[in-house]
SEDO-765730 format. One record per residue (C-alpha): residue number from 1; residue in three letters; x, y, z. Coordinates in Angstrom, 1 decimal, always signed. Example, Ala and Ser with C-alpha at 12.3 -4.5 7.8 and 13.67 -1.06 7.14 Angstrom:
<pts>
+-----+-----+--------+--------+--------+
:   i :  aa :     c1 :     c2 :     c3 :
+-----+-----+--------+--------+--------+
:   1 : ala :  +12.3 :   -4.5 :   +7.8 :
:   2 : ser :  +13.7 :   -1.1 :   +7.1 :
+-----+-----+--------+--------+--------+
</pts>
This chain:
<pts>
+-----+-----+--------+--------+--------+
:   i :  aa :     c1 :     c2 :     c3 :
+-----+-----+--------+--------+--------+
:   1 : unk :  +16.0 : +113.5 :  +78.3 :
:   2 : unk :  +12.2 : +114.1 :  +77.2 :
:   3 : unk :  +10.8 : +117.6 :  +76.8 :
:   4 : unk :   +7.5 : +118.7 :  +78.2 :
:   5 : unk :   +6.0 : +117.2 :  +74.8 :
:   6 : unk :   +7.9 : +113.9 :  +75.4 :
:   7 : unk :   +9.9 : +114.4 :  +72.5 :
:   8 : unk :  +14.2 : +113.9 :  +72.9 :
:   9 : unk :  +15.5 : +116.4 :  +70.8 :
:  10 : unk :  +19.2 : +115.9 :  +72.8 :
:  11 : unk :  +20.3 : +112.1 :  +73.5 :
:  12 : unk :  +21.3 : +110.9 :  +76.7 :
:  13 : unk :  +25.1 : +110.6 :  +77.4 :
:  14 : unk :  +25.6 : +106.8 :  +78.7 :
:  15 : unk :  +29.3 : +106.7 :  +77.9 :
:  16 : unk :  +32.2 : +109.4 :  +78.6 :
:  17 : unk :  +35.5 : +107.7 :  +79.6 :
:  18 : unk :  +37.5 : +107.0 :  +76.7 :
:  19 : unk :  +40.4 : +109.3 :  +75.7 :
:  20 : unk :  +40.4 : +111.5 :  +72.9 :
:  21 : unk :  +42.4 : +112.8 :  +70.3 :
:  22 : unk :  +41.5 : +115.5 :  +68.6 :
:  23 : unk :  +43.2 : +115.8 :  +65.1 :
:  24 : unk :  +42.4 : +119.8 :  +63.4 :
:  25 : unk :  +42.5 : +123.3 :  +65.2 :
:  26 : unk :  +40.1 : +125.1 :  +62.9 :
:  27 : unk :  +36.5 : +126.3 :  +63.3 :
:  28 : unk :  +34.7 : +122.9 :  +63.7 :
:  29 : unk :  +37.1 : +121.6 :  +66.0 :
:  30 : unk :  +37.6 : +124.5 :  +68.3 :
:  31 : unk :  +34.0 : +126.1 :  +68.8 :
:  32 : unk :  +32.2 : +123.0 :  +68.1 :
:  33 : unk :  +33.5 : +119.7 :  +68.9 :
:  34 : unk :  +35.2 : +120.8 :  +71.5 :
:  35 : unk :  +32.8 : +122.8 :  +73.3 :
:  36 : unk :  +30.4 : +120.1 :  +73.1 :
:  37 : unk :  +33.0 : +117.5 :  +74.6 :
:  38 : unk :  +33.7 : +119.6 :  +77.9 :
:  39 : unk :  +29.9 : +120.4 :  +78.1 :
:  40 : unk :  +29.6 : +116.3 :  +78.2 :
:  41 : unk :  +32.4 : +115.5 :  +80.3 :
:  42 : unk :  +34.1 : +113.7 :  +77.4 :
:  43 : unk :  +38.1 : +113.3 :  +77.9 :
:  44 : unk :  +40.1 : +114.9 :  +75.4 :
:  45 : unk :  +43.7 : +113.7 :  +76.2 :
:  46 : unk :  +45.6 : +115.7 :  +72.9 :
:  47 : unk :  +45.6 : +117.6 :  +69.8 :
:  48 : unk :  +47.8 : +118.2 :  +66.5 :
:  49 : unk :  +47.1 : +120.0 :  +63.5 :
:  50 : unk :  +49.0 : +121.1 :  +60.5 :
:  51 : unk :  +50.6 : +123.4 :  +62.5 :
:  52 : unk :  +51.6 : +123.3 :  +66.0 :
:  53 : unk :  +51.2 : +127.0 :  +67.1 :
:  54 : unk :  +47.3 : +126.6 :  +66.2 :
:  55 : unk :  +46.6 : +123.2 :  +67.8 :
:  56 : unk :  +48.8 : +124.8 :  +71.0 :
:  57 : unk :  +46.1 : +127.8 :  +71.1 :
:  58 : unk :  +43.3 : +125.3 :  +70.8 :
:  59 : unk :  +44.8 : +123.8 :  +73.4 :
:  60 : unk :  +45.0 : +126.1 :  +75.8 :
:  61 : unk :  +42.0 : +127.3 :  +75.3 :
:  62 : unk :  +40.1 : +124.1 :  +76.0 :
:  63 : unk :  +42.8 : +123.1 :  +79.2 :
:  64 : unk :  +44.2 : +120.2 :  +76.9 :
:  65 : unk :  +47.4 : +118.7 :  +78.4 :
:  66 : unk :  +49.3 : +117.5 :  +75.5 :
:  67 : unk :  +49.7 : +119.5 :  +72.1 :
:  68 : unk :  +51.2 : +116.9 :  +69.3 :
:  69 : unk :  +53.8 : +118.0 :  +66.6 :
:  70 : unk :  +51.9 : +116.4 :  +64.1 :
:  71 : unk :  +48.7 : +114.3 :  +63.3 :
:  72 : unk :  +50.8 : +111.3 :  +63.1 :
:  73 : unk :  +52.3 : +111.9 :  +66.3 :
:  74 : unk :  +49.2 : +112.3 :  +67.9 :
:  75 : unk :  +48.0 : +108.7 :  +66.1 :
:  76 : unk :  +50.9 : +106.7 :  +67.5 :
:  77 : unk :  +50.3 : +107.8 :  +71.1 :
:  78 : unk :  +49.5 : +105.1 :  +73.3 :
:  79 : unk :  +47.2 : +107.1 :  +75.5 :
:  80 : unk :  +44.9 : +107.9 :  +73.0 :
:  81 : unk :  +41.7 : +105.6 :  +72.7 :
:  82 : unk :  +39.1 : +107.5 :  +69.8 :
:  83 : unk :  +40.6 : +109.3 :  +66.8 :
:  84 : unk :  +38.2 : +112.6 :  +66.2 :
:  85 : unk :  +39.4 : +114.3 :  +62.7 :
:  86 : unk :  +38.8 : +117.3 :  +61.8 :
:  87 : unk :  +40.2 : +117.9 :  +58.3 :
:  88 : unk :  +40.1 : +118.6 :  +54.7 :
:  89 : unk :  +38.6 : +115.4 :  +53.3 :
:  90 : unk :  +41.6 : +115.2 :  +50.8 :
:  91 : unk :  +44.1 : +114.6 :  +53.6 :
:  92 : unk :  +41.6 : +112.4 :  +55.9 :
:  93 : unk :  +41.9 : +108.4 :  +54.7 :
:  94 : unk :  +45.9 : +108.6 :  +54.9 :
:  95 : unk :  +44.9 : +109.6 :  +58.5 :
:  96 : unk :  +42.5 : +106.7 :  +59.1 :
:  97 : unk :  +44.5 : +104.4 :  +57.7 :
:  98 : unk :  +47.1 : +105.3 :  +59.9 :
:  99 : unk :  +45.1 : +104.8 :  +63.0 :
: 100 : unk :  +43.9 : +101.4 :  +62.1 :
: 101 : unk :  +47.2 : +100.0 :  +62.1 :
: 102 : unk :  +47.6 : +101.7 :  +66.1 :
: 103 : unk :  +46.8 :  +98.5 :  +68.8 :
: 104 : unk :  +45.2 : +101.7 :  +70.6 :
: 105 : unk :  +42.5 : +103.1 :  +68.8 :
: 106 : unk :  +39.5 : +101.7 :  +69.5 :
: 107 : unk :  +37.6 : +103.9 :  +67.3 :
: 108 : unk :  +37.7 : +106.9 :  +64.8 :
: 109 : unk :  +35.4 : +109.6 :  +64.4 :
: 110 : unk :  +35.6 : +110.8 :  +60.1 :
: 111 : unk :  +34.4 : +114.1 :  +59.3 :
: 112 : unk :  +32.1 : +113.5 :  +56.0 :
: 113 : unk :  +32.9 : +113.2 :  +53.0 :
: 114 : unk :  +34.5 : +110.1 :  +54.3 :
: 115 : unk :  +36.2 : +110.7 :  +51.3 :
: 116 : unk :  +36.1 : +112.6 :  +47.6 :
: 117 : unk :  +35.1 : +109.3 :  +45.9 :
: 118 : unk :  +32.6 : +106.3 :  +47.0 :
: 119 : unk :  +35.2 : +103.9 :  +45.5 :
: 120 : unk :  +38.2 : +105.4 :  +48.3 :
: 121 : unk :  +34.7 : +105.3 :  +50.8 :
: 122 : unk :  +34.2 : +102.1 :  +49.8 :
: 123 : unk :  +38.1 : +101.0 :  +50.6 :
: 124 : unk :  +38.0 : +102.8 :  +53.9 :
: 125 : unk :  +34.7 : +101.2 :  +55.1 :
: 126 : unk :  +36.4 :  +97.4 :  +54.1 :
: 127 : unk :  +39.9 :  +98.2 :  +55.8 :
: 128 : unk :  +38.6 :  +99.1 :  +58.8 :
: 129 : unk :  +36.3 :  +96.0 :  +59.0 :
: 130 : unk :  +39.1 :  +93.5 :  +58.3 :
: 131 : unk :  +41.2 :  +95.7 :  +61.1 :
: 132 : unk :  +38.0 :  +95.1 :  +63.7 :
: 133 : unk :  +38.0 :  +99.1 :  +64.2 :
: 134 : unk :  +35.1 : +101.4 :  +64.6 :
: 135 : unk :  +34.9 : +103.8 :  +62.2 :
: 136 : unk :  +32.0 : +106.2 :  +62.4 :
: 137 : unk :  +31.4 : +109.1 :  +60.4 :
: 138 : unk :  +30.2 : +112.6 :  +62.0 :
: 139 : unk :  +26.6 : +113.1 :  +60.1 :
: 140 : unk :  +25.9 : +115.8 :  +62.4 :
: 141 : unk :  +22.7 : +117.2 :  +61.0 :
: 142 : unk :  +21.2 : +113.9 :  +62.5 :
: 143 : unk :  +21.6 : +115.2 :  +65.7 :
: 144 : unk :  +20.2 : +118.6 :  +65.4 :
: 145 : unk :  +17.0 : +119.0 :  +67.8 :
: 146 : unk :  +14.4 : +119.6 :  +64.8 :
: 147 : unk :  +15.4 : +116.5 :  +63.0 :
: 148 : unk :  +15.5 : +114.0 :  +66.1 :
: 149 : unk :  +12.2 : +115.6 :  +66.7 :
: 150 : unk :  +11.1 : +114.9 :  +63.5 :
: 151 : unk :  +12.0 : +111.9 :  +62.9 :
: 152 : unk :  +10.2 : +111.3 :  +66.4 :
: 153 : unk :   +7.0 : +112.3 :  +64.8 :
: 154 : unk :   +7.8 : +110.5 :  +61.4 :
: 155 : unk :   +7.9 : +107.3 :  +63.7 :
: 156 : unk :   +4.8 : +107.8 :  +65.1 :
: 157 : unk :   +3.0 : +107.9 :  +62.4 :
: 158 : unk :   +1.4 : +111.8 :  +63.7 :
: 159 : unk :   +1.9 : +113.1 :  +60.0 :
: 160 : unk :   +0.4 : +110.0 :  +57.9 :
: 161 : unk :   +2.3 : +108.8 :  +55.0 :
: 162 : unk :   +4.8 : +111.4 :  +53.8 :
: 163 : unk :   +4.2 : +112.8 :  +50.5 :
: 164 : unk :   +6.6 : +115.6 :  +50.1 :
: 165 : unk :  +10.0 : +116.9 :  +51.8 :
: 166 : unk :  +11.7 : +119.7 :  +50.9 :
: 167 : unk :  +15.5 : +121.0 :  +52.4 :
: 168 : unk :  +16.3 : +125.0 :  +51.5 :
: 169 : unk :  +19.5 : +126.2 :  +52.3 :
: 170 : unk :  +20.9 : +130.0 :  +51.7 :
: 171 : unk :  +24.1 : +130.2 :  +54.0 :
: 172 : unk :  +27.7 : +130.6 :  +53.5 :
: 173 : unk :  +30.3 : +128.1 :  +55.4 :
: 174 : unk :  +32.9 : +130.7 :  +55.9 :
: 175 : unk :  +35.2 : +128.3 :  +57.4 :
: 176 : unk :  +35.6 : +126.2 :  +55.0 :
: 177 : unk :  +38.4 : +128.0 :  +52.6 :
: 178 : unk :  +39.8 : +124.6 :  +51.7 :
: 179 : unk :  +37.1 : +124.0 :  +49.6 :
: 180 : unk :  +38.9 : +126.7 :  +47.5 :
: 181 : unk :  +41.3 : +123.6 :  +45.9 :
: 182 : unk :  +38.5 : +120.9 :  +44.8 :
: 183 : unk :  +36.6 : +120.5 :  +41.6 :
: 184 : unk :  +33.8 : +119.0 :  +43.5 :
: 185 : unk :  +32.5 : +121.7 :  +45.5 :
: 186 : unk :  +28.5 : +122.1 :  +47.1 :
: 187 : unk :  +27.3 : +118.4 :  +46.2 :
: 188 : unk :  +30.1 : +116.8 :  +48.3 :
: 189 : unk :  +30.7 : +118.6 :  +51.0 :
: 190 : unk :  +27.2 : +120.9 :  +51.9 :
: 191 : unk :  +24.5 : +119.1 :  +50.2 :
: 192 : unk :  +25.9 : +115.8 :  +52.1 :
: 193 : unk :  +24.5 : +117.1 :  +55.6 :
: 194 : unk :  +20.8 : +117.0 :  +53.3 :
: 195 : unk :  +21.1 : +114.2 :  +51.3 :
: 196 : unk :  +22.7 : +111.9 :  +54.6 :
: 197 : unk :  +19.6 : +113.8 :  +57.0 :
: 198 : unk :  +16.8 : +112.7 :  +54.2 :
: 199 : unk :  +18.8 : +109.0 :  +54.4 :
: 200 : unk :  +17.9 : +109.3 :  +57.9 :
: 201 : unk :  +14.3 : +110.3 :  +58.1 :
: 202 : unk :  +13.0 : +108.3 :  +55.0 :
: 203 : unk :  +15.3 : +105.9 :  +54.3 :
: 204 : unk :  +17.0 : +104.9 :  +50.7 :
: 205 : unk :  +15.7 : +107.0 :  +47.7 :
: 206 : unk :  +15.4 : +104.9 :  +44.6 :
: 207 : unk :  +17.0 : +107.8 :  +42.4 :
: 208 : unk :  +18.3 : +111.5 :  +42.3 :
: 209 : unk :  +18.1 : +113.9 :  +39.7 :
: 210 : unk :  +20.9 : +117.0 :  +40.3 :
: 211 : unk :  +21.0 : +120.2 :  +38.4 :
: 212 : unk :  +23.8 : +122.6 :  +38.9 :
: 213 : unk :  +24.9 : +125.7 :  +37.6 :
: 214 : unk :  +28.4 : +127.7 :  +38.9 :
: 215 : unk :  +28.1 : +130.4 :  +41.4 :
: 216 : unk :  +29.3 : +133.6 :  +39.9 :
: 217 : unk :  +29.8 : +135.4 :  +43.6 :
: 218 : unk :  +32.7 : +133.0 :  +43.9 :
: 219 : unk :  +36.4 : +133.9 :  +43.2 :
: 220 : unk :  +37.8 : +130.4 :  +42.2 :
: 221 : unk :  +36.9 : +127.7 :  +40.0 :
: 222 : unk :  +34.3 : +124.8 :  +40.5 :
: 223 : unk :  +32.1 : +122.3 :  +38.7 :
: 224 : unk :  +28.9 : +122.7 :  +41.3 :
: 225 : unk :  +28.5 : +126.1 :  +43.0 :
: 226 : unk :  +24.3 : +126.1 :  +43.4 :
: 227 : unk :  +23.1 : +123.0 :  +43.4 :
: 228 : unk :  +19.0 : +121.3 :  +43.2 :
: 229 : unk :  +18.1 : +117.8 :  +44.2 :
: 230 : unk :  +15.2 : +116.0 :  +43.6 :
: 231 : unk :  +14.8 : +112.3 :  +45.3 :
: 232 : unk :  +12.3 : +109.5 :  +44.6 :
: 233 : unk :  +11.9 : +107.0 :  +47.5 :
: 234 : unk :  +10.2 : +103.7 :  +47.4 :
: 235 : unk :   +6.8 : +105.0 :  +48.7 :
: 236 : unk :   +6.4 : +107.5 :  +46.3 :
: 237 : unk :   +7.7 : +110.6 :  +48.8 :
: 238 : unk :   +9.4 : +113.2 :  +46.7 :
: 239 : unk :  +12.2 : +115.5 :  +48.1 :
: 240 : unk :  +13.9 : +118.7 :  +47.3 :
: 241 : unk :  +17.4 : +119.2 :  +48.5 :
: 242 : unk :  +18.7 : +123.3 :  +47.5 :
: 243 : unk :  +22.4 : +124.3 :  +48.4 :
: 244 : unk :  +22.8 : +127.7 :  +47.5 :
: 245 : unk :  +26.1 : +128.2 :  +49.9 :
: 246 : unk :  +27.6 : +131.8 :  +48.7 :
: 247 : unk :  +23.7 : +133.4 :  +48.9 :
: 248 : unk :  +23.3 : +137.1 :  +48.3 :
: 249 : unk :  +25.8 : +139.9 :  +47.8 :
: 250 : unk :  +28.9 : +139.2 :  +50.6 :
: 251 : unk :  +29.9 : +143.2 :  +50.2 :
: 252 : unk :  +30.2 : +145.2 :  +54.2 :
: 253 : unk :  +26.9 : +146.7 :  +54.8 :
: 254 : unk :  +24.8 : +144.1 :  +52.9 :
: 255 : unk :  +22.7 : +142.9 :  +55.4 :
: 256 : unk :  +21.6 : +139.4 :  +54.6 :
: 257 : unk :  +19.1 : +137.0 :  +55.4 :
: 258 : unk :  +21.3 : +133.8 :  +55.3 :
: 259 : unk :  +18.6 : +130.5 :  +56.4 :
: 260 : unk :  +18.2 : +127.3 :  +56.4 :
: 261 : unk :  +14.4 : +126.2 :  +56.2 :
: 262 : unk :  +13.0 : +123.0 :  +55.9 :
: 263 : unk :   +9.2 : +121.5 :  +55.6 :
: 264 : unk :   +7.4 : +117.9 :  +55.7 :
: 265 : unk :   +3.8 : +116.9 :  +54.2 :
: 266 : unk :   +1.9 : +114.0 :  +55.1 :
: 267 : unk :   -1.9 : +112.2 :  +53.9 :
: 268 : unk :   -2.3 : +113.7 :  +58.1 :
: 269 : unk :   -0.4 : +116.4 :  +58.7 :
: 270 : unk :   +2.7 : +119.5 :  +57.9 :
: 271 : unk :   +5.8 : +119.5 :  +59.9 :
: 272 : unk :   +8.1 : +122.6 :  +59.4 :
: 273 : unk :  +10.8 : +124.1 :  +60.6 :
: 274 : unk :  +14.4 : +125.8 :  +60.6 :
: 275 : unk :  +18.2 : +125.0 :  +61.1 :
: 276 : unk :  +19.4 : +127.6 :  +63.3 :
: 277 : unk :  +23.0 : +127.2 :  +62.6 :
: 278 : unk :  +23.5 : +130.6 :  +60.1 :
: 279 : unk :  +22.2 : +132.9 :  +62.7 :
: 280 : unk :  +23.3 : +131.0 :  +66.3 :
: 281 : unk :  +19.8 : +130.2 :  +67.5 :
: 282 : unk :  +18.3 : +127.0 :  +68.0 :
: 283 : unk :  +16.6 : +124.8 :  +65.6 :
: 284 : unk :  +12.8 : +125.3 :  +65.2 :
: 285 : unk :  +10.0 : +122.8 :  +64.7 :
: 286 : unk :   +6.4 : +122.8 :  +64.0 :
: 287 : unk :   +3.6 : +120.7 :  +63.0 :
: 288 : unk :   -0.1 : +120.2 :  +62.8 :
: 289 : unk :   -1.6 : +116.5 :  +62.4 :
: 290 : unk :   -5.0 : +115.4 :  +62.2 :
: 291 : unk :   -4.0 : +112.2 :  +63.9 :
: 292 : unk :   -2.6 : +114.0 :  +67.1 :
: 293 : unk :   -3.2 : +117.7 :  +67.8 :
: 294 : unk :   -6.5 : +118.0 :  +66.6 :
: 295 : unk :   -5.4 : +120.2 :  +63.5 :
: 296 : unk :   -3.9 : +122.7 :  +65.5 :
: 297 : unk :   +0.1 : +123.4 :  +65.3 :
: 298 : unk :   +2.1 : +123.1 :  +68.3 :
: 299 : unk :   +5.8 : +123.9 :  +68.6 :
: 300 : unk :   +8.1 : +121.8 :  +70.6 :
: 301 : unk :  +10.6 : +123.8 :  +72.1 :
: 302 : unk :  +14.6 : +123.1 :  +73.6 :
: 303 : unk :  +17.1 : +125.5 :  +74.4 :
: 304 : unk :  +20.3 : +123.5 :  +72.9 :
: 305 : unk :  +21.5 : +124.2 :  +69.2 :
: 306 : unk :  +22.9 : +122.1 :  +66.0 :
: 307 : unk :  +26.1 : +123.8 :  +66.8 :
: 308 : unk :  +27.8 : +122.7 :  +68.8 :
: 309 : unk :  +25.2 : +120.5 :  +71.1 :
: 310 : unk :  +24.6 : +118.1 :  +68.1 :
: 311 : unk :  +28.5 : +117.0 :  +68.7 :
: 312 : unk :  +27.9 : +115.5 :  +71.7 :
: 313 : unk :  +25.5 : +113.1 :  +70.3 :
: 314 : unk :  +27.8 : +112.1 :  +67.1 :
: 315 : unk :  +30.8 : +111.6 :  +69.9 :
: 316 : unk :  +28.5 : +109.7 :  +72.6 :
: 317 : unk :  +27.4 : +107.4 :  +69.9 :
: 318 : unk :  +30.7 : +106.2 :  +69.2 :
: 319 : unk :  +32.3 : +106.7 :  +72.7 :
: 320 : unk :  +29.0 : +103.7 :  +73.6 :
: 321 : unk :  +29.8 : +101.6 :  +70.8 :
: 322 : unk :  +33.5 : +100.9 :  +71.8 :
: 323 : unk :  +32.5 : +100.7 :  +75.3 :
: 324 : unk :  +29.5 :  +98.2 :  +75.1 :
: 325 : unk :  +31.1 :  +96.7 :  +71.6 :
: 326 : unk :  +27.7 :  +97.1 :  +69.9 :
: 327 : unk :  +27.4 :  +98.5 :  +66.1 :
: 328 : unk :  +27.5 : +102.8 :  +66.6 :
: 329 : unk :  +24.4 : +104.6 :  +65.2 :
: 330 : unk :  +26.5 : +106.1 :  +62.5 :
: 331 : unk :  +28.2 : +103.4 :  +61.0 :
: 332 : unk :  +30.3 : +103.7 :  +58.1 :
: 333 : unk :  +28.5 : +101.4 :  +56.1 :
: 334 : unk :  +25.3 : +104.0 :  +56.0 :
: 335 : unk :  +28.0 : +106.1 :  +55.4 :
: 336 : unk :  +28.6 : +104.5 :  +52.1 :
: 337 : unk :  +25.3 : +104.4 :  +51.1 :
: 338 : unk :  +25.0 : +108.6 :  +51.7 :
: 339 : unk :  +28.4 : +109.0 :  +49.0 :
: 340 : unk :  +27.3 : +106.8 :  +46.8 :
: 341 : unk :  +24.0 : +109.3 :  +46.7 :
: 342 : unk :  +26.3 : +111.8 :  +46.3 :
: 343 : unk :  +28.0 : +110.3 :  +43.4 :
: 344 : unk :  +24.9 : +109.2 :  +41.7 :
: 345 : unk :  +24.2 : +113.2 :  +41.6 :
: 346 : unk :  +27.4 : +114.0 :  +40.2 :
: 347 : unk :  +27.1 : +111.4 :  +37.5 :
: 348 : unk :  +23.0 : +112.9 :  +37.1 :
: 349 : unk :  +24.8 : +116.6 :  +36.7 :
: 350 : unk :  +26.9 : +115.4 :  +34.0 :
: 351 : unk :  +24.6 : +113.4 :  +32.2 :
: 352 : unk :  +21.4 : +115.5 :  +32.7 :
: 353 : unk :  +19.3 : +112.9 :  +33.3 :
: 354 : unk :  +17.5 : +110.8 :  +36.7 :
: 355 : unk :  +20.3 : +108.3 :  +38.1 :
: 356 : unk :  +19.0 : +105.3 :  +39.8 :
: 357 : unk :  +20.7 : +104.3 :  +43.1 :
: 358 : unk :  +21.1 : +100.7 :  +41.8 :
: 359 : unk :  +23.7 : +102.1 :  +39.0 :
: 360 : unk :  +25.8 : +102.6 :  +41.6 :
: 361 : unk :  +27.2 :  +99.7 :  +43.1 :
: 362 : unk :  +28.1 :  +99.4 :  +47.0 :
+-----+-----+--------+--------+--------+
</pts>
């Protein structure tokens, strides 16, 4: 539906009839997917987790009917028609690769990573081809209001050619403890939601340069605590990508200023904004353009949020694509094509040098 601007910063839902199983009973799943799924009217048949107790609090919480002793349990049920995961990426492909051998699953929603590699992505994105499954991966950052908008105004050419992008993120993913047990830390599972959103608004960088340096406010070890990208793109557009995702002192009584901010310059006009997911407002968005307003900046407004509103887009997406059998929006092969940016910065971190995109083969 349009604003008063005629902007869509929320997609329309065309498709809500398939049942789902939701696999994971932490943070994600239970204050975001699946708030977003009974806001959209979007069947949610079961859940499983690691551990039953959990998924059965989930459970009742959201009025699902059936609780599963296990993920694989849940998998193997007949009733169950899209696959939505919600865990550690570790653990995730022995899940998908369970579910495309199930006659029933029509599709599977991945979190991202798809995986810790590109060559396991890679695998993953093949397999599920030759088993004629849908597998889509849940780049939700796509879906927040002030990047649909955007990349609205991208399309229309209000801000000229762009010349400079820059992503700035100070904000701690509290949820995410299991992060505690990987070598790869930021790059591969925070910078992803930048790098994949950048993807989406410009389209393939020809090469990324990526400094890191450990983040001494954290208590376990890690190759990548704060981490700085810089992309070059075929045009010539330049963009900054920061992760700093343990900012400030974490002590009681510190009060912090945790944000996510986020800015756009064009040959005819700014565009700037913020995600409003550390402090549980909505996304903004501004812009001036010489083309459009007349110089002046207007704001766009909406009253949904990133979390958890952008989870209705990611699910409707693929909840259309079974249903009409057309390709989904997020397809695992873009998917790819965002980890293998992410391994090109690892290899640039450990080489200290630019890596072009083409080193790393698809």
């Amino acid at each position: 539906m349009a604003d008063s601007m005629g902007f869509h910063p929320d997609p329309e839902v065309r498709t809500r009839d398939l049942a789902i199983g939701c696999i994971g009973a932490g943070m994600i799943m239970a204050e975001c997917h699946l708030a977003a799924y009974r806001q959209a009217g979007f069947p949610v048949a079961a859940i499983a987790s690691r551990t039953r107790a959990n998924a059965a609090k989930v459970a009742e919480r959201w009025g699902i009917g059936k609780v599963h002793d296990t993920p694989q349990a849940l998998i193997e049920d007949p009733a169950i028609e899209i696959l939505d995961i919600a865990f550690p990426p570790d653990q995730q492909p022995d899940l998908i690769r369970h579910a495309l051998k199930q006659p029933h699953i029509k599709g599977i929603l991945a979190q991202k990573p798809l995986s810790l590699t590109l060559a396991e992505a890679i695998a993953l994105r093949d397999e599920a081809k030759a088993a004629g499954k849908v597998l889509s991966v849940n780049q939700n950052m796509r879906y927040d209001q002030s990047m649909r908008v955007l990349k609205e105004i991208l399309d229309r050419g209000d801000l000229g050619t762009p010349v400079f992008a820059q992503i700035d993120m100070h904000a701690i993913p509290h949820w995410q403890t299991f992060l505690e047990g990987y070598d790869r830390l930021t790059l591969a599972n925070m910078s992803v939601h930048h790098l994949d959103v950048l993807r989406f608004l410009f389209g393939d960088p020809d090469e990324i340069f990526t400094t890191t340096r450990k983040d001494p406010r954290t208590r376990f070890e890690h190759t990548d605590g704060i981490t700085l990208s810089t992309l070059k793109f075929p045009s010539g557009l330049l963009a900054l990508s920061l992760e700093d995702v343990w900012s400030g002192p974490r002590q009681e009584g510190y009060r912090d200023d945790q944000y996510i901010g986020w800015r756009v310059e064009g040959t005819d006009g700014v565009a700037k904004g913020t995600i409003g997911w550390p402090t549980g407002t909505a996304s903004t968005l501004t812009y001036a353009s010489t083309r459009t307003t007349g110089g002046e900046w207007v704001t766009p407004s909406w009253d949904t949020m990133w979390f958890p509103h952008a989870f209705i887009g990611v699910m409707e997406q693929l909840q259309h694509a079974v249903k009409t059998g057309t390709p989904p929006a997020l397809t695992v092969a873009d998917n790819v094509k965002t980890v293998a940016l992410i391994e090109a910065g690892y290899r640039s971190m450990a080489e200290n040098r630019p890596v072009k995109l083409s080193e790393i083969p698809v």
